[in-house]
N, C-alpha and C positions, 0 to 999 in steps of 0.2 A: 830482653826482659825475661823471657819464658827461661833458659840458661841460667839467671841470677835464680830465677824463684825454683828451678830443678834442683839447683845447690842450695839449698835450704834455706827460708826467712829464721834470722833470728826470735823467740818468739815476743823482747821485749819489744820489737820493732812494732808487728801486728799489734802488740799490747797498746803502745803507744794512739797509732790510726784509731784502736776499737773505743780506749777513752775518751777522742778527740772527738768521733762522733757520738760520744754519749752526753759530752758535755754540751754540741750541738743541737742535739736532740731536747738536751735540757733549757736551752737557753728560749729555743722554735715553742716547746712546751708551754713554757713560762711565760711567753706572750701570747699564748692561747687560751690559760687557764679560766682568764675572767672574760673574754667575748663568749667560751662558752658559758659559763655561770647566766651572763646577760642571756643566753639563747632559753637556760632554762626558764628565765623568772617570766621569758615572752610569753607563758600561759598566765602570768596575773593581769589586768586588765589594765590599761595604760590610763593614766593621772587627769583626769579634767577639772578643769580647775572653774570655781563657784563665775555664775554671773558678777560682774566685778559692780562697783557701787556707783563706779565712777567712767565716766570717758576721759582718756587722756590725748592730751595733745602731742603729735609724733610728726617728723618729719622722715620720710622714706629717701635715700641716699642711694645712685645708682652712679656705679664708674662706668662711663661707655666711651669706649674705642673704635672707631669705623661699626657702627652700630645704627647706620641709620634703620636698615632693614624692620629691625624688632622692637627698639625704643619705644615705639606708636604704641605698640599694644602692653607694654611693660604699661605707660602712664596709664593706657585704657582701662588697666584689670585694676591698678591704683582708684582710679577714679568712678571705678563701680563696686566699689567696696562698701557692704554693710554698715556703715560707720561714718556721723557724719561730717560732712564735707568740710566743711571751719574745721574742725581740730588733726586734719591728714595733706599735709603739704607735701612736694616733690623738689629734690635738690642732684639736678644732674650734673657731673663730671665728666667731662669733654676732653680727656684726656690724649695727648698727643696724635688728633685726628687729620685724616689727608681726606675726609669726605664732611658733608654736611651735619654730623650728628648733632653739634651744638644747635642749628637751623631746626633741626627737626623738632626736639626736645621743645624749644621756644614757641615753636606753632600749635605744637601739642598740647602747651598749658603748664609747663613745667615751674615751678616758682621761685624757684633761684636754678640759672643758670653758669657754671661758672669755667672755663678753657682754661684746662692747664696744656701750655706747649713748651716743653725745656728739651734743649736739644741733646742732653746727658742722657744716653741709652740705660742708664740705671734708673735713671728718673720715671723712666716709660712704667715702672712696675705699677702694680695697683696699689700698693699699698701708700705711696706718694700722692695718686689719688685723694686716699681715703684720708690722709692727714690733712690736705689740704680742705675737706668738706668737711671735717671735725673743728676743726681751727674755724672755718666760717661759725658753723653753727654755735661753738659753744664762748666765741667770742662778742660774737653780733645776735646773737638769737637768743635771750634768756625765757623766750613763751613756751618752746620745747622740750617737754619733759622726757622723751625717750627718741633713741635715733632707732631708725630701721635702715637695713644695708642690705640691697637688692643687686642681681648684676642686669646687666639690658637686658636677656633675653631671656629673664623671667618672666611666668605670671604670676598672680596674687588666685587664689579660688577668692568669690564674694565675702567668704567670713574671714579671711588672713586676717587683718587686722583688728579683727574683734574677736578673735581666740585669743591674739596675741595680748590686748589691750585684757582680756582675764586675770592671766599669766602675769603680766605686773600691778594690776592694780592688787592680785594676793602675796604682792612682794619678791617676784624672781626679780634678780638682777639682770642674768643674761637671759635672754631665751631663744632658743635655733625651732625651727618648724620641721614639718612633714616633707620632705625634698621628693616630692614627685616627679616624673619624665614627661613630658613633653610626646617623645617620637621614639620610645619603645619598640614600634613595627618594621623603623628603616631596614634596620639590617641586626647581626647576630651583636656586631661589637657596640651599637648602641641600646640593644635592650641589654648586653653585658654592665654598662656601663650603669645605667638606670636600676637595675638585678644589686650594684653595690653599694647604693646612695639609698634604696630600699632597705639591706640589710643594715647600712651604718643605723637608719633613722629607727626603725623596726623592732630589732633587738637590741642592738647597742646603747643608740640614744635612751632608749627606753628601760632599759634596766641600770644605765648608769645614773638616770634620775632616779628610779626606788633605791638603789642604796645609797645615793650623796654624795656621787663622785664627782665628774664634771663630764661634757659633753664638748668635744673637737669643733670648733667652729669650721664650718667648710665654707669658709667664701661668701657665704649668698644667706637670705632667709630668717635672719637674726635679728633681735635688738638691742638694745644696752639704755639701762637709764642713766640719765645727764649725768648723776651724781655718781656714778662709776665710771664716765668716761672725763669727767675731770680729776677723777682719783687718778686716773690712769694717765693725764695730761695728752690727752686728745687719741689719738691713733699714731705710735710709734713701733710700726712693726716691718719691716722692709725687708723680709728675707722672700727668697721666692717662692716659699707657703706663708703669708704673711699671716692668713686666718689662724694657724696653728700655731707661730710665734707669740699672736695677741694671744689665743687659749693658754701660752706658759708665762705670761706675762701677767693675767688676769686671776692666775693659779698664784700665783709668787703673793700676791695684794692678797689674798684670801677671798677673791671673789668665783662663782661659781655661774657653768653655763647650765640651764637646765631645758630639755626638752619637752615642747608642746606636742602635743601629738595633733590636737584638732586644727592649726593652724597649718593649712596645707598649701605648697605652690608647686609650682610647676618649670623645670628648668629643661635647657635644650643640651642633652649628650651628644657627644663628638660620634659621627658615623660611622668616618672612616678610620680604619685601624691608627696609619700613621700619627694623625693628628690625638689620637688617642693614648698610643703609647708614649709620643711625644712629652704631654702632661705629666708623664708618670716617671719620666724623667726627671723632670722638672721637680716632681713630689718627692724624690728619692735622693734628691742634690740636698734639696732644702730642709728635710729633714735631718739626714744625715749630719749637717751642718748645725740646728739646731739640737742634737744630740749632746755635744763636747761642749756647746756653750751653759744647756740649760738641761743635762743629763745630771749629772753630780749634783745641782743644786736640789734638782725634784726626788733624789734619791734625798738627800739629806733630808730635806722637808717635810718626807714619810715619814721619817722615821723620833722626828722632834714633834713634829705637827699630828703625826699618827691619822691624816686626812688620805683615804682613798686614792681619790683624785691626783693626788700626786705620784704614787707608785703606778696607778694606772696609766699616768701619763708618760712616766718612764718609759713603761712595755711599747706604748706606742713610738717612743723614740728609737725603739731596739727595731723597727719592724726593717727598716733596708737593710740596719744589718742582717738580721735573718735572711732577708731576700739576699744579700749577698755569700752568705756562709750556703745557701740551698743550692746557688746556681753552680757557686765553684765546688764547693765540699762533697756533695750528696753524689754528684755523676762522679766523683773522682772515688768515693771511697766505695760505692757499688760496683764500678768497675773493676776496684781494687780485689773485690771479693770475690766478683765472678771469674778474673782470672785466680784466685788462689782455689774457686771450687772447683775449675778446669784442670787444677795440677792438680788438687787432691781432692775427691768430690768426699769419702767417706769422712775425713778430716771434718771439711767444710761442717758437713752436716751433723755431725756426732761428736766425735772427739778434739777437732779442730789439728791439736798437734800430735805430732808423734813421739816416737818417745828420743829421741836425737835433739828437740827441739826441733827442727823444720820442718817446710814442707814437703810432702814428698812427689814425684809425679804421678799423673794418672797413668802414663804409658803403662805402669807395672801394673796397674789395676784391673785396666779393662771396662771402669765404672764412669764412662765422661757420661750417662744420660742420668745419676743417679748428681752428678754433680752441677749440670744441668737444672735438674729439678731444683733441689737449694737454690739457685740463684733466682729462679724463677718466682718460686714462692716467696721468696725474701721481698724483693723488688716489686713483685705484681702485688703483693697481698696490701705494701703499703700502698701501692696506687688506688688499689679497691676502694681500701678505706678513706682516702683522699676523696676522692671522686664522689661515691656513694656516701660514705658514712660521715664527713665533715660538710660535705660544698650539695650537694644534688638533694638531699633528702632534705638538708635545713631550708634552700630554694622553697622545693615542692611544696613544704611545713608556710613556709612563708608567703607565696602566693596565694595558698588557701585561706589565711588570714587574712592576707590584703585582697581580696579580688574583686570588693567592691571600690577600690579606689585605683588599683593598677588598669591602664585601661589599657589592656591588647585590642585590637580586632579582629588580628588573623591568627587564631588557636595553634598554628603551625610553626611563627615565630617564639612563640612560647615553647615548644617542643625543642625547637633547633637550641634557642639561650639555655636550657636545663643542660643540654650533650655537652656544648661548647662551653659555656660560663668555666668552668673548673680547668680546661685549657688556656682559656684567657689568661686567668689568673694568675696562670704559670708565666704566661709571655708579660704579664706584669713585674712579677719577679724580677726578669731579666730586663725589664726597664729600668727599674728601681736598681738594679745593679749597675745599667751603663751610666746614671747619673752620677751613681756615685765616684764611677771610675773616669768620670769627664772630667779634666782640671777646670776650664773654666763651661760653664753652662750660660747662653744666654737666654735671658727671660723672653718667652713668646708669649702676646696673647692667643686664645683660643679663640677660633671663627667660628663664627655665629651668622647662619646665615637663611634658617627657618622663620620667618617671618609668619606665626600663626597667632591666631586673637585664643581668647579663651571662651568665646563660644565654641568654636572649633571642638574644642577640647572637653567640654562640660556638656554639650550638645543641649544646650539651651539658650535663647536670649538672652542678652548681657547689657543690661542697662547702664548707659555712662552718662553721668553728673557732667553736667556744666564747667568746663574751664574756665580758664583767660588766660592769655601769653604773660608769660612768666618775666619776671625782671634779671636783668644779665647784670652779673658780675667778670670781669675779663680778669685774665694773672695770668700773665705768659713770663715764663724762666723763673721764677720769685716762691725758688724752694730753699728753706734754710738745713741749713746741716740737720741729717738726724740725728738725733739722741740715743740710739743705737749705733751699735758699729754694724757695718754690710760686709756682704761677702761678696 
């Protein structure tokens, strides 16, 4: 190689690479543009919404998979809820289980119980689940005016469902809550993980409600009213981000998610890395996949609709591929440069070409620390600003805002997630890249295996309401075709 580049690069060749990553640059750009706009408006004061007039009647929806462990305390933090008792039911999903979770759930108090077992490994997704406890309810149950969709090893804080019950009795449609962590202290990759379900909620969620965009459903923490979820014919989302599916599905109808801020819960992030990057996988397939199907459409819909929300949701469609253009393109076309500053450092750094067109070598120069330098500054300055001036200072900006609800113990893990978080991020990337480059991906669930109540965690007493074992519904195999196509 050093032999081709001594006989000179053509210079429309370099031309070529420097457009390729400009237009890279632009594209990385362009789905940054408005998370940062959201990081600025994080100094206006987040949305509460009036005491509502009314209590409404909700039933909370939880898929649990080999979840006996945390179930208990899922129903617990339900059943000690500010809000009363007649108008907040529990409706658990026993989803393809080899342990007693349906058992549990039932002794717990849960009030509809209902086992899905289908031996179709595609069936196993959650979002099969979630159709099937949509279908119950909105078929058999007209007293429920909104659904809540929790996973097992959530908790509720005492006011979850009377924030939330604000939030709709002033007319949101959808509404996603506070996604607080659980176990922050374990280690570096689970306060990473909590460090980005903070940021999603924080700034994100938070300024895409002031300006009327929509908000990404993640899984967990959400409601929907009746009247939106039969617009929408129950829960048909089966891809393996299903949460993100229904968000372009709910976008398509003209409905919108908006975020609560004061409706807070608490979820359990994965610890260990494997299981971690795993997900992201997972997140990187399914997105990807949900790009080609419902990219072109939410472009279209900008631009007829002229609704935020749907360019927005684009950018977030573009996000693996960025992670994929970063992982291959960025090491390829820096290396590209720091051997062309090695043959010719003056070049590199000044004039680039010569006057022949090519490069020339450094041997005749004399100058390899001069060219050296250039690469260093090029490459280091963007890492600088990665590091410090996008990922570590917005952190810092952002725990200080949140720090009466983030709840560290040990000051020290806090110090270690600032250093590491923005490395993370990187080996996130290159998850989101092997999903993509996976031909077929299968759906795991996430292990959940922290079993903690939410006194625990709120460090106070936690009063729970009165039960009774709940009535069982059984469906085992008796899934009918989705109304989407799958991947």
């Amino acid at each position: 190689m050093l032999s081709f580049l001594s006989a000179g690069i053509p210079k429309i060749v370099v031309d070529v690479f420097d457009n390729i990553n400009w237009v890279v640059v632009t594209i990385a750009g362009a789905c940054m543009a408005l998370p940062m706009i959201y990081w600025v408006l994080m100094i206006i004061p987040q949305k509460r919404y009036p005491d509502a007039k009314i209590n409404h009647k909700f039933i909370v929806v939880s898929c649990a998979r080999n979840e006996r462990n945390v179930i208990k305390h899922l129903i617990d933090s339900i059943r000690a809820q500010d809000y009363p008792r007649e108008l907040l039911d529990i409706l658990v999903v026993a989803h393809n289980c080899s342990d007693d979770t349906a058992e549990v759930a039932r002794a717990e108090g849960a009030d509809i119980v209902l086992e899905l077992n289908d031996p179709d490994r595609k069936h196993g997704r959650k979002g099969y689940a979630l159709q099937l406890a949509f279908r119950e309810i909105l078929d058999n149950h007209p007293e429920y005016e909104g659904i809540m969709v929790m996973d097992a090893d959530n908790l509720m804080n005492k006011t979850f469902v009377k924030e939330m019950n604000k939030a709709f009795d002033a007319g949101v449609e959808v509404g996603t809550g506070y996604r607080n962590s659980k176990n922050y202290d374990d280690n570096c990759v689970a306060g990473s993980n909590g460090m980005t379900f903070l940021r999603d909620c924080r700034a994100n969620g938070h300024g895409r409600t002031l300006l009327h965009s929509t908000v990404p459903l993640a899984g967990t923490g959400f409601f929907i009213r009746r009247e939106v979820a039969l617009d929408m014919g129950g829960w048909n989302a089966f891809n393996l981000v299903e949460d993100f599916e229904y968000t372009l599905q709910l976008l398509d109808k003209k409905h919108r998610v908006q975020y609560v801020s004061q409706a807070e819960f608490f979820d359990e992030q994965p610890h260990g890395l494997k299981y971690s990057l795993v997900r992201q996988t997972r997140l990187g397939k399914g997105v990807f996949q949900l790009l080609f199907r419902y990219g072109p459409k939410m472009l279209f819909r900008f631009f007829t609709r002229f609704w935020l929300g749907n360019i927005d949701m684009f950018l977030n469609l573009l996000d693996p591929l960025v992670a994929l253009l970063a992982t291959f393109w960025f090491p390829f076309y820096y290396i590209l440069k720091g051997v062309l500053a090695f043959m010719d450092p003056i070049g590199y750094g000044i004039a680039i070409f010569n006057a022949s067109g090519g490069y020339m070598t450094l041997f005749a120069t004399g100058n390899m620390g001069i060219g050296f330098y250039w690469v260093f500054h090029d490459v280091l300055l963007q890492i600088v600003v990665y590091v410090i001036g996008t990922i570590t200072i917005q952190n810092i900006v952002l725990l200080r805002a949140e720090y009466m609800r983030v709840n560290y113990k040990k000051w020290y893990r806090i110090v270690t997630m600032l250093i590491l978080y923005p490395w993370y991020n990187l080996l996130v990337a290159v998850a989101l890249t092997i999903g993509i480059l996976t031909p077929r991906l299968t759906w795991r669930p996430t292990i959940h295996d922290r079993p903690m109540s939410l006194e625990e965690i709120v460090g106070a007493p936690v009063v729970v309401q009165n039960s009774t074992v709940g009535e069982t519904s059984v469906v085992a195999e008796d899934i009918p075709a989705a109304t989407e196509s799958e991947e």
